[in-house]
C-alpha positions in Angstrom: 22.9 -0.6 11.1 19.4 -0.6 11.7 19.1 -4.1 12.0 22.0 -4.3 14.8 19.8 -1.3 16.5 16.7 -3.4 15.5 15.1 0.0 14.7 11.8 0.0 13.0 9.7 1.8 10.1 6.2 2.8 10.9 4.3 4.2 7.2 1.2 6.5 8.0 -1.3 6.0 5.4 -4.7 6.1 6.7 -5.3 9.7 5.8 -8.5 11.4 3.9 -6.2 13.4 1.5 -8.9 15.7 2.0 -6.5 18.9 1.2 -6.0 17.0 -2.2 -9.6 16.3 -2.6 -9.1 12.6 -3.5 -7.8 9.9 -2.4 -3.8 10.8 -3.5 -1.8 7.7 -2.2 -2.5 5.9 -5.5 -2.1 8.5 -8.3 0.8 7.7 -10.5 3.7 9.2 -10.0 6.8 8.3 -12.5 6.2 4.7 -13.5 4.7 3.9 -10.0 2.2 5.6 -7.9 2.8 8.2 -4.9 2.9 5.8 -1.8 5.1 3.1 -4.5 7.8 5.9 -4.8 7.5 6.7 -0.8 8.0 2.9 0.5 10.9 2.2 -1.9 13.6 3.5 -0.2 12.3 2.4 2.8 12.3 -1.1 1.6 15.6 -0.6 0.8 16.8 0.5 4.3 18.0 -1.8 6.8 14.9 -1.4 9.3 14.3 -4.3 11.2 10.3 -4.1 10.4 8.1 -2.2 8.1 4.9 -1.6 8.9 2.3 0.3 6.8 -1.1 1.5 8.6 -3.8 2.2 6.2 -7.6 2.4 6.5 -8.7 -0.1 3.6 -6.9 -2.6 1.9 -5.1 -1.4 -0.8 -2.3 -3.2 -3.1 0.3 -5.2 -1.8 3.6 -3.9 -1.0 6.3 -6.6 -0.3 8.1 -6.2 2.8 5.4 -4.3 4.6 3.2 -5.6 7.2 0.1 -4.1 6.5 -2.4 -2.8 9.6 -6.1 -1.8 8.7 -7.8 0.8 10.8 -11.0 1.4 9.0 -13.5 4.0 10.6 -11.0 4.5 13.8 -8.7 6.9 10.9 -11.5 8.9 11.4 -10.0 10.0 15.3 -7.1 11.4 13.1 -2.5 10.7 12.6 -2.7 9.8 16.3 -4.6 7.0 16.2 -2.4 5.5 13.1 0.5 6.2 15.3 -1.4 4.3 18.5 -2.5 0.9 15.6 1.4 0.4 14.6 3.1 1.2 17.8 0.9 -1.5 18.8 1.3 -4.3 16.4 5.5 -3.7 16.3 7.8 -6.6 17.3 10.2 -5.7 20.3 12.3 -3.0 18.7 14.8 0.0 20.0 13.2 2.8 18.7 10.4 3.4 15.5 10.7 5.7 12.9 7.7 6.9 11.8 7.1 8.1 7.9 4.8 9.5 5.8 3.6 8.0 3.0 3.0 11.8 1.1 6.9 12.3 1.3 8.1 10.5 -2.4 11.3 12.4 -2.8 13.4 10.9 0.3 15.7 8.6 -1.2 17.5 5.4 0.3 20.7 7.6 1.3 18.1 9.9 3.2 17.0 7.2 5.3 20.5 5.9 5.7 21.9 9.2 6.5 18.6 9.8 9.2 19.5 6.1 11.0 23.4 7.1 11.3 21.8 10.8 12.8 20.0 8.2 15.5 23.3 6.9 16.6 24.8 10.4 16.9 21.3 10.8 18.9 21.9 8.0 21.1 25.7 9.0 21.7 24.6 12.2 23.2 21.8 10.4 25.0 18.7 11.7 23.1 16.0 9.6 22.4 13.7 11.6 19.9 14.8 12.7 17.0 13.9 15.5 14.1 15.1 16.5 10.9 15.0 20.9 10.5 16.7 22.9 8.1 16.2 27.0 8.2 13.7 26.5 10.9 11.7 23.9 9.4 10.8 20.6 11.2 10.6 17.6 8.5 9.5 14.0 9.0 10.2 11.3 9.3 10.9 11.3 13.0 12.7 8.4 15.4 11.0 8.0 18.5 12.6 5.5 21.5 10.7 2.5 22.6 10.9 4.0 26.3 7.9 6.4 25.0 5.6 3.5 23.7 3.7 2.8 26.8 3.4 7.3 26.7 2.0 6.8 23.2 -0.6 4.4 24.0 -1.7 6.4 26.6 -2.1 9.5 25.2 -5.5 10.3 23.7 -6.0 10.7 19.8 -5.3 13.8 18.1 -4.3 14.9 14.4 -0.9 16.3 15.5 0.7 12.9 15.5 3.6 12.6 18.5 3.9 16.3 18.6 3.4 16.5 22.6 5.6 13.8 23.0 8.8 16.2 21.8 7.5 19.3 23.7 7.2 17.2 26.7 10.5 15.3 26.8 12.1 18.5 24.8 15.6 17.8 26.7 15.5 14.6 25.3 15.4 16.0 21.6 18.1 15.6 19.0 17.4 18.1 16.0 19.3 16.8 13.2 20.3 19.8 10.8 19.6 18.5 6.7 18.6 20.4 3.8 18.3 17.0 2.0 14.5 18.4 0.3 13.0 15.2 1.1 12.1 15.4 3.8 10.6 18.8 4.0 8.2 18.0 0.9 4.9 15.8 1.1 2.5 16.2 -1.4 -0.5 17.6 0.2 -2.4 19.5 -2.6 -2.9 19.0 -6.1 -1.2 21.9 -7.1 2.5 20.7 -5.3 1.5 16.7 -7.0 1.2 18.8 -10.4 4.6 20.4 -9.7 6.0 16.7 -8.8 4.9 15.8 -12.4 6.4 18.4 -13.9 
């Protein structure tokens, strides 16, 4: 599906993880590690590209193309954003993930690429998961808004603007699927994931 729509995957994980007060991307998490758990299904979905943005070289993850920003993560989610749109192959539209969201599961991300084609059907070209008034990641973002992306200056409220600006051009997809509603953050919700 994906493939035919040549839709890629974009992984943020250049943060500080300074709300957990270490780096978090690495702490085990069932017989992996946090971002292990988080690319999985991703792997496993029929993206055309996978691309995971991080400030230092960490372990390999097959199936990812892996960006380094060093120091420039410092200019905040943004930037990140800015890095991978920039090193992506021709593609449709990205979707971009975090890499603090272990819980979505490959059905999630199929059921959020068959959402994009209901998007596209209705002529939307941005797309967001809410349930009960809550906005959850990952979002799908048309190629049409790269050159917008790369223009924009760098903030740490990712492509935010970009769906208040073109806001006619949203789709909200309506899940309660919890995965995409939970990152872990803090270590008090990465205790509660171990538990």
């Amino acid at each position: 599906m994906a493939e035919q729509q040549k839709i890629s995957c974009l992984v943020l994980a250049a943060g500080f993880s300074r709300r957990m007060g270490k780096p978090k991307l690495e702490l085990p998490l069932g017989d992996s590690t946090l971002l292990a758990q988080a690319l999985e299904p991703i792997t496993q979905a029929p993206f055309a590209e996978r691309i995971l943005v991080v400030q230092r070289k960490m372990s390999e993850h097959p199936g990812f193309r892996t960006i380094e920003i060093g120091n420039q993560a410092e200019f905040g989610m943004h930037r990140s954003i800015r890095a991978g749109v920039e090193a992506l192959n021709p593609c449709e539209a990205v979707c971009i993930a975090l890499a603090d969201q272990p819980f979505l599961t490959h059905q999630d991300y199929q059921d959020l690429l068959q959402a994009w084609s209901s998007a596209k059907a209705e002529g939307k070209n941005l797309l967001y998961p809410e349930h009960q008034g809550h906005r959850g990641n990952p979002a799908l973002i048309s190629s049409e808004y790269f050159r917008e992306i790369l223009a924009e200056p760098d903030t740490d409220r990712g492509c935010q603007y970009l769906f208040r600006r073109h806001a006619d051009q949203v789709f909200i997809w309506p899940t309660a699927a919890r995965g995409f509603y939970q990152d872990v953050d803090d270590w008090e919700t990465y205790q509660k994931c171990l538990n």
